[in-house]
C-alpha positions in Angstrom: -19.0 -7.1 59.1 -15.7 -6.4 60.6 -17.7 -3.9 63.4 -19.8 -6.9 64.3 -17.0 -9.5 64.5 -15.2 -6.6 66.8 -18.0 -6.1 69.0 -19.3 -9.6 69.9 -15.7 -10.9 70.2 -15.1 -7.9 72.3 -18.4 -8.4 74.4 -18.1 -11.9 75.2 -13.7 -12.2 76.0 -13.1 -14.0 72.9 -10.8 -13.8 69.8 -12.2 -13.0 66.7 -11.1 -15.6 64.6 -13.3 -18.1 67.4 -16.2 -16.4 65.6 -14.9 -17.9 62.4 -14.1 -21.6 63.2 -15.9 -24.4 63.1 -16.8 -26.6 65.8 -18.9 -29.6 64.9 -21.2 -30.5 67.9 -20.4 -27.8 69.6 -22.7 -24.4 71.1 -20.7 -21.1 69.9 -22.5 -18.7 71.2 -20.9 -15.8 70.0 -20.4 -17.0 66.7 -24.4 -17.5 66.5 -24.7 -13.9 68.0 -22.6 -12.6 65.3 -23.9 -14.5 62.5 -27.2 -13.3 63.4 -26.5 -9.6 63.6 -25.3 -10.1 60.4 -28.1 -11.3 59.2 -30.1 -8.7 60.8 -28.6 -5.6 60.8 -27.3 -5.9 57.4 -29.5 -8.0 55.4 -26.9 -9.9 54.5 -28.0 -12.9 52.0 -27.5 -16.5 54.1 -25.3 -17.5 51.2 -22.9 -14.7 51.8 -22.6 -14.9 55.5 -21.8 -18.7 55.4 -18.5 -18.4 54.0 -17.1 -15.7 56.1 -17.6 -18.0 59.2 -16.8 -21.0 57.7 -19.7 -22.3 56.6 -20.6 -24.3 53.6 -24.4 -24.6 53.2 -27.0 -21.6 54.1 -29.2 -24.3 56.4 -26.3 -23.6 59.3 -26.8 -20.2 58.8 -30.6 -20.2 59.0 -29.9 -22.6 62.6 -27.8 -20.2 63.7 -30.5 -17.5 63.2 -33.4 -19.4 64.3 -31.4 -20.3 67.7 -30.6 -16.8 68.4 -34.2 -16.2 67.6 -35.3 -18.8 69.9 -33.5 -17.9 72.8 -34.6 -13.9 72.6 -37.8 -14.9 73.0 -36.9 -17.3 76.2 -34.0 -15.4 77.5 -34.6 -11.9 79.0 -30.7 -11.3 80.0 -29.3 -12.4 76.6 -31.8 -10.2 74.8 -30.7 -7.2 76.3 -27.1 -8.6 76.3 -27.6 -8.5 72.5 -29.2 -5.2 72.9 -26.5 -3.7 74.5 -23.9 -5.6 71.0 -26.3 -3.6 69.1 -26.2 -0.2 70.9 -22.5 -0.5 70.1 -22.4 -1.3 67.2 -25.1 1.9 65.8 -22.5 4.5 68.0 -19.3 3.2 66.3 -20.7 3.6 62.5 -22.4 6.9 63.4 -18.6 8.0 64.9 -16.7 6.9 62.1 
């Protein structure tokens, strides 16, 4: 998890603990990137991945995921954006 927080913080100029906080009513869009590489390149249970970034109930986790989802489908740029996340992630575990 802490090669995902690294690289989306690191792709889009923010610190990592933005990734973690909450803000009600407010678009974090590298908080929903990261919370749905999490969920999709480590299967990681939406229970699980709510409390590392501060949420209490799975259902924000599953919006976060569907709106990623949404957008990829709409969005050209931001898919290979998150392409491009991805790509880094892969070469820093297969370094390590």
């Amino acid at each position: 998890m802490d090669t995902i927080i690294r690289q989306v913080s690191q792709e889009y100029a923010v610190r990592p603990d933005a990734l973690t906080s909450v803000r009600r009513g407010m678009e974090n869009a590298p908080r929903n990137v990261a919370i749905y590489l999490a969920r999709s390149m480590r299967s990681e249970p939406l229970m699980s991945i709510g409390p590392f970034f501060g949420l209490n109930r799975y259902s924000s986790v599953s919006s976060a995921v569907t709106r990623v989802k949404s957008r990829l489908k709409n969005d050209r740029r931001f898919r290979q954006h998150l392409d491009h996340i991805e790509r880094n992630i892969l070469k820093g575990q297969t370094q390590t």
